[in-house]
TORTOR-833851 format. One record per residue: residue number from 1; residue in one letter; x, y, z of N, C-alpha, C in turn. Coordinates in steps of 0.2 Angstrom, whole numbers, plus 5000, padded with zeros to 4 digits. Atoms other than C-alpha are relative to their C-alpha. Layout:
+-----+----+--------+---------+------+---------+----------+-------+--------+---------+------+
!   i ! aa ! n.east ! n.north ! n.up ! ca.east ! ca.north ! ca.up ! c.east ! c.north ! c.up !
+-----+----+--------+---------+------+---------+----------+-------+--------+---------+------+
! NUM !  a !      X !       Y !    Z !       X !        Y !     Z !      X !       Y !    Z !
...
+-----+----+--------+---------+------+---------+----------+-------+--------+---------+------+
***
This chain:
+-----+----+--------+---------+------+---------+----------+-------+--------+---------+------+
!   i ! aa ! n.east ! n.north ! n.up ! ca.east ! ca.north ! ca.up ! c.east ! c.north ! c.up !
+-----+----+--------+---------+------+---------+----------+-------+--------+---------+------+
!   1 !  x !   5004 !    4994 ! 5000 !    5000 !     5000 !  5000 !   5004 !    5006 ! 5000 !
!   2 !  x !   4994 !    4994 ! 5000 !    5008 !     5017 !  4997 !   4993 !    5006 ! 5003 !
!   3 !  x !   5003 !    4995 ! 4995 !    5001 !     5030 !  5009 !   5002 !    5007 ! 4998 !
!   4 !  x !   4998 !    4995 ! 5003 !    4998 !     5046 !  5003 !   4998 !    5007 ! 5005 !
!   5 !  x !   5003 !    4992 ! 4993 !    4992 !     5055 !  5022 !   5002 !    4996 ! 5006 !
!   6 !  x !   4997 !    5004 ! 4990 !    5000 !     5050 !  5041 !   5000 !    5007 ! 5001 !
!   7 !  x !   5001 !    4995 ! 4995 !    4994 !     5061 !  5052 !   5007 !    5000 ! 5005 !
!   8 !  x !   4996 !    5001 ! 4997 !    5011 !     5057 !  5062 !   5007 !    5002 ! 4998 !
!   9 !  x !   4993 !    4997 ! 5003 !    5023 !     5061 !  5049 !   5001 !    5008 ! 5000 !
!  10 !  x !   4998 !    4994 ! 4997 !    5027 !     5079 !  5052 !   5000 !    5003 ! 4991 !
!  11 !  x !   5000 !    4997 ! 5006 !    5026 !     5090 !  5037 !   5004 !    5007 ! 4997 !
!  12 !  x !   4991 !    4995 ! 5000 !    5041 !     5100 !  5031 !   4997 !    5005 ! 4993 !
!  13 !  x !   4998 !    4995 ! 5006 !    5038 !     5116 !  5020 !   5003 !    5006 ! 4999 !
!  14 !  x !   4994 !    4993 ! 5003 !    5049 !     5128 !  5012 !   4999 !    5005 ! 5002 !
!  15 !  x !   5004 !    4995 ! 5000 !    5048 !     5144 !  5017 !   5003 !    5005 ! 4997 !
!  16 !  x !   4998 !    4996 ! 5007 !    5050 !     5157 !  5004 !   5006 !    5005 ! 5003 !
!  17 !  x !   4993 !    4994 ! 4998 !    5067 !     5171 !  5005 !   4996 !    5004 ! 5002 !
!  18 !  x !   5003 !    4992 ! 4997 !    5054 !     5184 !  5007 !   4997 !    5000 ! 5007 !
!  19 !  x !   5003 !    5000 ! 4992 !    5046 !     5176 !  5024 !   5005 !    4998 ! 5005 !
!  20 !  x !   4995 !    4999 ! 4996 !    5062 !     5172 !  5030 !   5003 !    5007 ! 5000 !
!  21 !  x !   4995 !    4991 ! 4999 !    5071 !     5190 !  5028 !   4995 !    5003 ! 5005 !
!  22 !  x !   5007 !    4995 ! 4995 !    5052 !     5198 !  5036 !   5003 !    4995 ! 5006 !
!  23 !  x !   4998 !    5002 ! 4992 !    5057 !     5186 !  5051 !   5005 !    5001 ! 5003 !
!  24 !  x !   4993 !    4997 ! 4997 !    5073 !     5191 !  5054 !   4999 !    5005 ! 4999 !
!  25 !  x !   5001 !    4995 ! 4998 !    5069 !     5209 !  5052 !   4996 !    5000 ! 5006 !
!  26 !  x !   5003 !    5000 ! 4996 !    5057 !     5206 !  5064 !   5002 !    4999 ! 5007 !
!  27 !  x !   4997 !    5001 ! 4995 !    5067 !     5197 !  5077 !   5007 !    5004 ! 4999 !
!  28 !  x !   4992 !    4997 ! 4999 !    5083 !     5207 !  5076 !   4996 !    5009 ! 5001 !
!  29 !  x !   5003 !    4993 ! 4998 !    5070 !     5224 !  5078 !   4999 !    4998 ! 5008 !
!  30 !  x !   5000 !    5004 ! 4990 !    5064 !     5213 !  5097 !   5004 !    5002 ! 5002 !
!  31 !  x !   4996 !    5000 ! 4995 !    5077 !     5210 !  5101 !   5002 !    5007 ! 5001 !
!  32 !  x !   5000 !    4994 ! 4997 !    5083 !     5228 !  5100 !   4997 !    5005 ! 5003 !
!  33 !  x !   5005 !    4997 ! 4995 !    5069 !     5235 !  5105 !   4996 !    5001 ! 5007 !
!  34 !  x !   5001 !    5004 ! 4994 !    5064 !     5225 !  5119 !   5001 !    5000 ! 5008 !
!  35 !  x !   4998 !    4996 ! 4994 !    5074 !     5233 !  5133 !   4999 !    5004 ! 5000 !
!  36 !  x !   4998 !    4995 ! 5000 !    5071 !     5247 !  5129 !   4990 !    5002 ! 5001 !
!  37 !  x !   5008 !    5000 ! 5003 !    5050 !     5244 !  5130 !   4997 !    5004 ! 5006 !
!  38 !  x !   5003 !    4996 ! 4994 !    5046 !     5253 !  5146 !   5002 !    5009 ! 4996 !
!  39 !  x !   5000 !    4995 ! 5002 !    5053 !     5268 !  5139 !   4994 !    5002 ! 4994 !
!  40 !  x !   5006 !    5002 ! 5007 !    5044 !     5266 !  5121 !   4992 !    5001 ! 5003 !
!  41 !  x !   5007 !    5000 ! 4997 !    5027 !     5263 !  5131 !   5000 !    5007 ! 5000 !
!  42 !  x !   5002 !    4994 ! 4995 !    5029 !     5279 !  5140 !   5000 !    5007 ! 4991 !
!  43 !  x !   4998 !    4995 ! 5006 !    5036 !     5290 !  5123 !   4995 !    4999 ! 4996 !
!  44 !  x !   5003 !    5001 ! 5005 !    5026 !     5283 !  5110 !   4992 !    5000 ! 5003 !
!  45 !  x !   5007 !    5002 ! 4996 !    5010 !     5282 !  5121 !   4994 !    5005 ! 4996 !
!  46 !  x !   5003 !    4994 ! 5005 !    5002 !     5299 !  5111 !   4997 !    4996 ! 4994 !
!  47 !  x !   5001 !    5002 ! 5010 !    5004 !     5289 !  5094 !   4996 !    4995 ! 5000 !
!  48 !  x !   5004 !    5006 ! 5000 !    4999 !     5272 !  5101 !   4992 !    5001 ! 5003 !
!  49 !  x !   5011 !    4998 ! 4999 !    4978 !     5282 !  5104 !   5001 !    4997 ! 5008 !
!  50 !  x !   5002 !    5003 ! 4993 !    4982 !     5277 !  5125 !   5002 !    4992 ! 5003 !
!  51 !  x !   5000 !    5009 ! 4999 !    4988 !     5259 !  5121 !   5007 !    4997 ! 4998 !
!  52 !  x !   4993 !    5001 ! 5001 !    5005 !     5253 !  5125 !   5002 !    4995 ! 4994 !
!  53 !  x !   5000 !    5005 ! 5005 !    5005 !     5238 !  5116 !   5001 !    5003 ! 4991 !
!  54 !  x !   5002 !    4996 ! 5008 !    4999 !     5248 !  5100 !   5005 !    5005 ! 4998 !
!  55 !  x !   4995 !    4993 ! 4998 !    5014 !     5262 !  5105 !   5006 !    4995 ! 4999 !
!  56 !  x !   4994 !    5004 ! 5001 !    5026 !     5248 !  5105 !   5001 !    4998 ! 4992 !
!  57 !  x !   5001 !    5004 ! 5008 !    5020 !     5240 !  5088 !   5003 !    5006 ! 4996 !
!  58 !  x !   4996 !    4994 ! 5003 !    5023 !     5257 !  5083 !   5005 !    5002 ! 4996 !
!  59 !  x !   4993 !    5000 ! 5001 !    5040 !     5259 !  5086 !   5002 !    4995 ! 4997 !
!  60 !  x !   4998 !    5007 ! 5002 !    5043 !     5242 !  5081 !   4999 !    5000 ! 4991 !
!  61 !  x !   5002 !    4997 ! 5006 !    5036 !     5247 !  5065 !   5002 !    5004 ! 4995 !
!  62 !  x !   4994 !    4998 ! 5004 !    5046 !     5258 !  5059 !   5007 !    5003 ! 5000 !
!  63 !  x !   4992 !    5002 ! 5001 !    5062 !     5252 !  5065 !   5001 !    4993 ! 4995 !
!  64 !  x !   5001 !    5006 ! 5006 !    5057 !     5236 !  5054 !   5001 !    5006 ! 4991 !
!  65 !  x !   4999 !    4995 ! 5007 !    5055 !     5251 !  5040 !   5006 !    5003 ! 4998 !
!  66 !  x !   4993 !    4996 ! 5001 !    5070 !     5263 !  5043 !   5004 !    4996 ! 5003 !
!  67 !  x !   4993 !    5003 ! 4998 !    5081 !     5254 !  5052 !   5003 !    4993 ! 5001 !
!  68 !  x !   4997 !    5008 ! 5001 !    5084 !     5237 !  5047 !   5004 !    5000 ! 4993 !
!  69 !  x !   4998 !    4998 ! 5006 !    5097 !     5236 !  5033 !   5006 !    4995 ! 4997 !
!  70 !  x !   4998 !    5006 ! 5001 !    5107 !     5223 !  5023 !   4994 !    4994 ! 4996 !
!  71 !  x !   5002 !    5006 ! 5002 !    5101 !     5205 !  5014 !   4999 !    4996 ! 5004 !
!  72 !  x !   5000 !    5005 ! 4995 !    5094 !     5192 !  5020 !   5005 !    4995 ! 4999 !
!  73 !  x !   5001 !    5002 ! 4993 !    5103 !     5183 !  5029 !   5005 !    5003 ! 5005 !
!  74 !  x !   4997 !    4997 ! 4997 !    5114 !     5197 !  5033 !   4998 !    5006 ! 5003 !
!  75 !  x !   5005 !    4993 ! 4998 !    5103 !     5209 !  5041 !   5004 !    5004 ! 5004 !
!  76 !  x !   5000 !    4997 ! 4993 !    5106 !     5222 !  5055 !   4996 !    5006 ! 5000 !
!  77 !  x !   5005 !    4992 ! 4993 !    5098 !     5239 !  5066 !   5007 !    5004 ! 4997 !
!  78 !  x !   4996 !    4996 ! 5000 !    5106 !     5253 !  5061 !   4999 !    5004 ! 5005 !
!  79 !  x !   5003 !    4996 ! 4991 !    5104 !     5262 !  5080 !   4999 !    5007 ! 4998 !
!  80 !  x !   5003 !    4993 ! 5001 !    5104 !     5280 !  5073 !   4996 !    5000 ! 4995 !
!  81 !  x !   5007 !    5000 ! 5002 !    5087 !     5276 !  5064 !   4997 !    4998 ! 5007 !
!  82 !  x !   5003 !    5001 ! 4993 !    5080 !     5271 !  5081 !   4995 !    5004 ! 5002 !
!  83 !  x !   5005 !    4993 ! 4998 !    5066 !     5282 !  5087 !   4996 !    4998 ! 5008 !
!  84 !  x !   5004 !    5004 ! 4996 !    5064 !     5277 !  5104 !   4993 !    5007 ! 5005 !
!  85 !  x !   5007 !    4993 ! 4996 !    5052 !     5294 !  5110 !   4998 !    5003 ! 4992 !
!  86 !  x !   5004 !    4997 ! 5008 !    5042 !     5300 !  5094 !   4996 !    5007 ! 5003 !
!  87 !  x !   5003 !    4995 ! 4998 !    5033 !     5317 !  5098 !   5000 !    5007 ! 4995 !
!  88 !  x !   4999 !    4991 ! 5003 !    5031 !     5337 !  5090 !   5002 !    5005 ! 5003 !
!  89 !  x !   4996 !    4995 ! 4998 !    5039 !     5344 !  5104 !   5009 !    5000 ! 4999 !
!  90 !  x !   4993 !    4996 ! 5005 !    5056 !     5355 !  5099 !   5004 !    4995 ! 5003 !
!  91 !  x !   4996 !    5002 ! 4996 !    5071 !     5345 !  5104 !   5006 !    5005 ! 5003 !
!  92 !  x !   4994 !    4994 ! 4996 !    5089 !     5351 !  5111 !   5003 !    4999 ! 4995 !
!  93 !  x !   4994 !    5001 ! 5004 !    5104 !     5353 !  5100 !   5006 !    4997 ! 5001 !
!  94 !  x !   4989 !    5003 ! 4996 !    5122 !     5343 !  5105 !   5002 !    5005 ! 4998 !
!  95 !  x !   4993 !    4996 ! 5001 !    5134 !     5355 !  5107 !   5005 !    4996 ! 5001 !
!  96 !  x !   4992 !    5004 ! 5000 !    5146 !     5342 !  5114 !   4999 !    4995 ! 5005 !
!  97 !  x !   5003 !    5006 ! 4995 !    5145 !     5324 !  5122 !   5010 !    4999 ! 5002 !
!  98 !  x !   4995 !    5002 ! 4996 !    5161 !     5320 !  5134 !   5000 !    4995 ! 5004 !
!  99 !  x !   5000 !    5007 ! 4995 !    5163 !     5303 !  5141 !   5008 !    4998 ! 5005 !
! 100 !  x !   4994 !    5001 ! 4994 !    5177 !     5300 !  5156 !   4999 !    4997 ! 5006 !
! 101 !  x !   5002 !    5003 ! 4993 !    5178 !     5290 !  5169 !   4993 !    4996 ! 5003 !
! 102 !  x !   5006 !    5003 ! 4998 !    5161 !     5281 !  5171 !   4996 !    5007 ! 5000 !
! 103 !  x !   5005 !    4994 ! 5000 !    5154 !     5299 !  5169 !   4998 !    5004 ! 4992 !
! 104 !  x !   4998 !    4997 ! 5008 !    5148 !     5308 !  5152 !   4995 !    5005 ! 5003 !
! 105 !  x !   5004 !    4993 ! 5001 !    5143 !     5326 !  5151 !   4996 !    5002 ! 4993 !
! 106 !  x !   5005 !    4999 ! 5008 !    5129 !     5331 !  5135 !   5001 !    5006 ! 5003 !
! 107 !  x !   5003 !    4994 ! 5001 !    5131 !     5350 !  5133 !   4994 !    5001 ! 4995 !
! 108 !  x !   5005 !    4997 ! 5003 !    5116 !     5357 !  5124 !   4997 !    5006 ! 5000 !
! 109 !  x !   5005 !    4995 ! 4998 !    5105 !     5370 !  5119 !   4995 !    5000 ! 4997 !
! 110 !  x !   5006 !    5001 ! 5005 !    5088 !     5377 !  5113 !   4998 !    5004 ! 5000 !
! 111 !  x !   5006 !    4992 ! 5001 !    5078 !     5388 !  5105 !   4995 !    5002 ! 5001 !
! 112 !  x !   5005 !    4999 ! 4997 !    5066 !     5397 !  5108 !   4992 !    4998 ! 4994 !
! 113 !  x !   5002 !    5001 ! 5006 !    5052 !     5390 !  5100 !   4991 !    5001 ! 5007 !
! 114 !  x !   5005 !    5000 ! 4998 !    5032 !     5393 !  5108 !   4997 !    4993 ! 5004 !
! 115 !  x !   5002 !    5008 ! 4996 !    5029 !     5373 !  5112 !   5003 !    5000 ! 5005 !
! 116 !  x !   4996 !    5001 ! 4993 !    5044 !     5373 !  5125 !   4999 !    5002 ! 5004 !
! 117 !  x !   4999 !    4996 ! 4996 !    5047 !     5379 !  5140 !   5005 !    4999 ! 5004 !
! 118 !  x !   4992 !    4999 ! 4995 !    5063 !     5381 !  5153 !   5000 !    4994 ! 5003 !
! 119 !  x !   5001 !    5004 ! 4996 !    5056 !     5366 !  5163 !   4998 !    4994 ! 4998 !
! 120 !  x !   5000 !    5007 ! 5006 !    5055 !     5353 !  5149 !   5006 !    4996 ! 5004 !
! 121 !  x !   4994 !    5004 ! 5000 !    5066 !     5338 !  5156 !   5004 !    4997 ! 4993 !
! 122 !  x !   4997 !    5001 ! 5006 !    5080 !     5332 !  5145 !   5003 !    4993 ! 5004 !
! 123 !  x !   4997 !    5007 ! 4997 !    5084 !     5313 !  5148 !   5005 !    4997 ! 4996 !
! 124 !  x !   4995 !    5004 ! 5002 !    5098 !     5303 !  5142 !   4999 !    4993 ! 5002 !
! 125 !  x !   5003 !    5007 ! 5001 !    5095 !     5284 !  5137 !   5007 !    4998 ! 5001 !
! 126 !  x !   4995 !    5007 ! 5001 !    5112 !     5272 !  5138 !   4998 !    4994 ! 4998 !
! 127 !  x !   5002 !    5005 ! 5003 !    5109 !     5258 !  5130 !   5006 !    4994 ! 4998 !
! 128 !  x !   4994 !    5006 ! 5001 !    5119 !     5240 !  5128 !   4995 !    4993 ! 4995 !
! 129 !  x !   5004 !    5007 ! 5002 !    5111 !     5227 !  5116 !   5004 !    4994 ! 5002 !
! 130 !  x !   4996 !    5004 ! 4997 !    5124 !     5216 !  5121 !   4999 !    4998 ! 5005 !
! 131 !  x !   5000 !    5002 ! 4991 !    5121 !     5217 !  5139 !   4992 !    4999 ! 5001 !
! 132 !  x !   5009 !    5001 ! 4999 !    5101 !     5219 !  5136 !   4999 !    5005 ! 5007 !
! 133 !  x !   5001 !    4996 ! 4996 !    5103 !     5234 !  5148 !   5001 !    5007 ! 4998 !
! 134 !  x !   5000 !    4992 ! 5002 !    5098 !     5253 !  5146 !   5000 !    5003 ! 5008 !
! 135 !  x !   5002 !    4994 ! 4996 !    5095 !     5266 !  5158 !   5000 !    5006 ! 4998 !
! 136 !  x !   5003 !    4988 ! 5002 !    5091 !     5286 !  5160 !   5002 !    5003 ! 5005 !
! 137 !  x !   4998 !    4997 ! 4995 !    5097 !     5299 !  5170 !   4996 !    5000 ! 5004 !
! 138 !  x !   5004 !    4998 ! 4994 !    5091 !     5299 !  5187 !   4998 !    5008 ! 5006 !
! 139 !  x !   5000 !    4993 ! 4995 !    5094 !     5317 !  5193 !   4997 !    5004 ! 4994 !
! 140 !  x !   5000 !    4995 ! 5007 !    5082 !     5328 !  5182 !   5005 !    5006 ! 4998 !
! 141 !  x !   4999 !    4993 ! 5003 !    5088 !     5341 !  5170 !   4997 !    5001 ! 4996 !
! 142 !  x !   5006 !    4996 ! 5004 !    5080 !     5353 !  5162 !   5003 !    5004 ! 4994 !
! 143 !  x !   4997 !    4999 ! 5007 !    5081 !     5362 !  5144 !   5002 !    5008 ! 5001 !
! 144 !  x !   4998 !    4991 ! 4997 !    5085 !     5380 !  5154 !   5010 !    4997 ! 5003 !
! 145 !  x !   4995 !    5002 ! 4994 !    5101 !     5369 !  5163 !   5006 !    5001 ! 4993 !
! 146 !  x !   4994 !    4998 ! 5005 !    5111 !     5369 !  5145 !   5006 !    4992 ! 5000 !
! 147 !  x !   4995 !    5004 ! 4999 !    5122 !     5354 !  5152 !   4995 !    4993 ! 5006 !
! 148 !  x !   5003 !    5004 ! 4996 !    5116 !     5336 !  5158 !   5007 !    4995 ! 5002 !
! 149 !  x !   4995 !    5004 ! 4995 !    5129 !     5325 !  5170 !   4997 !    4995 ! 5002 !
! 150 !  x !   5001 !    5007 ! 4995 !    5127 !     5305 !  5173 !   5007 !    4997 ! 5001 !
! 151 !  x !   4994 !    5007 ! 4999 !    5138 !     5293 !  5179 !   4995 !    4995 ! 4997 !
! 152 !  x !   5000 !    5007 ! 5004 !    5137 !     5276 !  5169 !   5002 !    4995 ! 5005 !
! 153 !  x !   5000 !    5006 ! 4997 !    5133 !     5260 !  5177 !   5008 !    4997 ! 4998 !
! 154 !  x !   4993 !    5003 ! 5004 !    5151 !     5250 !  5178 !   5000 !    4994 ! 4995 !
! 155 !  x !   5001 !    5005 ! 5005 !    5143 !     5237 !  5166 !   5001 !    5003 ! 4995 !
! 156 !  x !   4997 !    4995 ! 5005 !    5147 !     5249 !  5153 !   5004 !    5002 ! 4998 !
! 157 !  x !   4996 !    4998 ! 5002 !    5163 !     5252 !  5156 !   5004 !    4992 ! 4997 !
! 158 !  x !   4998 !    5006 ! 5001 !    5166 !     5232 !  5151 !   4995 !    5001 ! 4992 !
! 159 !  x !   5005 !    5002 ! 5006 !    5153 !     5234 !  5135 !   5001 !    5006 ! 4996 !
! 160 !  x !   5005 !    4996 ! 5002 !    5147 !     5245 !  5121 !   4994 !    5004 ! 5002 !
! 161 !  x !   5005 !    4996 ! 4997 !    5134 !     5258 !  5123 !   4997 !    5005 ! 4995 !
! 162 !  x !   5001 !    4996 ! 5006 !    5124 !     5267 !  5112 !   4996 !    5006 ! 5005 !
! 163 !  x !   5003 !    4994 ! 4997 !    5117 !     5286 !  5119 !   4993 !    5000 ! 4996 !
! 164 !  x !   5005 !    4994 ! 5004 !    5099 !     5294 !  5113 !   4999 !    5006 ! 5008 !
! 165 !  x !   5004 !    4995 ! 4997 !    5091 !     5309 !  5120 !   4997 !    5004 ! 4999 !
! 166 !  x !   5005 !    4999 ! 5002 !    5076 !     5315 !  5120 !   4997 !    5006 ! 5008 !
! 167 !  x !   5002 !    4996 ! 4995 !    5064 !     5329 !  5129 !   4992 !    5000 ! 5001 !
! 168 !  x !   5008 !    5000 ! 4994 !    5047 !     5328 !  5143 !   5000 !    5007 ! 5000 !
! 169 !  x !   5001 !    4991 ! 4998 !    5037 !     5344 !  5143 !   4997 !    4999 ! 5006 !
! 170 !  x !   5004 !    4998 ! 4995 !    5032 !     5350 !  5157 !   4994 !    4996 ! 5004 !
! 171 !  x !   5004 !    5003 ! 4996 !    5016 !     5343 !  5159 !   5000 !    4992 ! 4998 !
! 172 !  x !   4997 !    5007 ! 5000 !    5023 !     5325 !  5155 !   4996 !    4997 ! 4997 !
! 173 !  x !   5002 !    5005 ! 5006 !    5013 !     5321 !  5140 !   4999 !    5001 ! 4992 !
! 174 !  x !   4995 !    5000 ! 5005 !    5024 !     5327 !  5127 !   5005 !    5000 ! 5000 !
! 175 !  x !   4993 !    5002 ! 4999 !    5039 !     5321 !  5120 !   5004 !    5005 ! 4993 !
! 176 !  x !   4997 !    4998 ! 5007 !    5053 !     5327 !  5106 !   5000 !    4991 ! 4998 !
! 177 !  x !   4998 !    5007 ! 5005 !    5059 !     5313 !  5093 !   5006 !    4999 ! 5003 !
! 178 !  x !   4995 !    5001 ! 4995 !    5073 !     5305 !  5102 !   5005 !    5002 ! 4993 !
! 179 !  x !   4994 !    4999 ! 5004 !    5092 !     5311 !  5095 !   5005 !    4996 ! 5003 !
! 180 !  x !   4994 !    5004 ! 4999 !    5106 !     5298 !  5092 !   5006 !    5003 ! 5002 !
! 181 !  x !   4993 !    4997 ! 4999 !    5122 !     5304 !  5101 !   5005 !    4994 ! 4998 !
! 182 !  x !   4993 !    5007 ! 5003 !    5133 !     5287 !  5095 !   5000 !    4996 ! 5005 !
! 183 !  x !   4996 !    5006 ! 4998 !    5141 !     5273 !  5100 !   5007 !    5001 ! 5002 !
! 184 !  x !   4995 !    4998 ! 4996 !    5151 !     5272 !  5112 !   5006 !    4993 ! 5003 !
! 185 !  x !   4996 !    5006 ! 4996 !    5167 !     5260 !  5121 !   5002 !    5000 ! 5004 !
! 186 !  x !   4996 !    4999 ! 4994 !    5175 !     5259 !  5136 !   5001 !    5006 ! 5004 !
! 187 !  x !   4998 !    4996 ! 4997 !    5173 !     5272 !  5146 !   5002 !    5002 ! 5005 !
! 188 !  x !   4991 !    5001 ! 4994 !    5188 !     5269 !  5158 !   5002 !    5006 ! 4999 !
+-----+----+--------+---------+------+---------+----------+-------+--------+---------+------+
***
C-alpha cells in the first residue's frame, strides 16, 4: 500500500526568502527594542491612541522600515534610525557629548520656540544590546540647565553603549523625537 496521508509524519515546508528575511527583520527589531520597552510605552503612548502595546508596535514598526538594513541573511539595526520617544515637541541641540571615567557630560542648547518651556526635562537613554541593559538619567535636567551630568553604570565600562536623548514637557505628556548621540566603548 503506498500512503499518501499519516497524520504522524510531520510536514516539512519551504519557506520562501521573502518570509524568512520579514522574520529576521522582525526578530533582530525585538530583540533591540525589547529593553528598551518601558521607555517606548511611555514615549510613543500619544501615537499608540492610549495603548501601550499599540505604541510599542509602533515603534517596532518603523524600525522594521527605517532601520533594518542589509540582505537576508545578513541583516542588522542601524541604531541612529532608532526612534525610541516620537513626539512634535522641539528638541535640544548637541553641542558636545564627553565621556570620562564612568561619567559623560551632554552640553546642549535650545531655542526658543512657543511649544517649549525652561522646565522641559532632557533625559539621556544608555543603551547596551549586548548586555540587554539601558538606563536614564536619574537626577532631572532641564532644557533651561544647557548641560546634563550621569555617571554610567560600571557594566558599561566592560561593553558598548549606544546614547539617545530625547525631551518631557512640562506637563509629562509630550515628548521630542529621540536624538542619536553614538556609539560608544569603554569608558575607563
Amino acid at each position: 500500500m503506498e500512503f499518501f496521508y499519516d497524520k504522524n509524519k510531520p510536514r516539512i515546508k519551504e519557506k520562501s526568502y521573502g518570509r524568512l528575511a520579514m522574520q529576521q527583520r522582525m526578530r533582530l527589531a525585538m530583540a533591540f527594542l525589547n529593553p528598551l520597552r518601558p521607555i517606548i510605552n511611555e514615549t510613543w503612548l500619544i501615537k499608540g491612541e492610549g495603548n501601550k502595546s499599540r505604541a510599542f508596535g509602533l515603534a517596532l514598526k518603523k524600525l522594521i522600515q527605517d532601520g533594518v538594513e542589509g540582505q537576508y541573511p545578513t541583516q542588522y539595526i542601524l541604531p541612529n534610525q532608532v526612534s525610541i520617544s516620537m513626539g512634535t515637541l522641539s528638541g535640544v541641540a548637541i553641542q558636545d557629548v564627553v565621556l570620562s571615567n564612568h561619567l559623560i557630560d551632554i552640553y546642549f542648547s535650545s531655542e526658543e520656540n512657543p511649544s517649549s518651556r525652561d522646565g522641559d526635562e532632557v533625559i539621556l537613554v544608555a543603551y547596551s544590546p549586548e548586555l540587554g541593559m539601558g538606563g536614564k538619567n536619574d537626577v532631572p535636567c532641564y532644557r533651561r540647565d544647557g548641560h546634563l551630568h550621569m555617571e554610567l553604570p560600571i557594566h558599561f565600562s566592560e561593553s558598548p553603549f549606544h546614547l539617545y536623548l530625547y525631551v518631557k514637557a512640562v506637563n509629562g505628556k509630550q515628548y521630542s523625537k529621540s536624538s542619536y548621540l553614538g556609539y560608544f566603548e569603554n569608558a575607563r
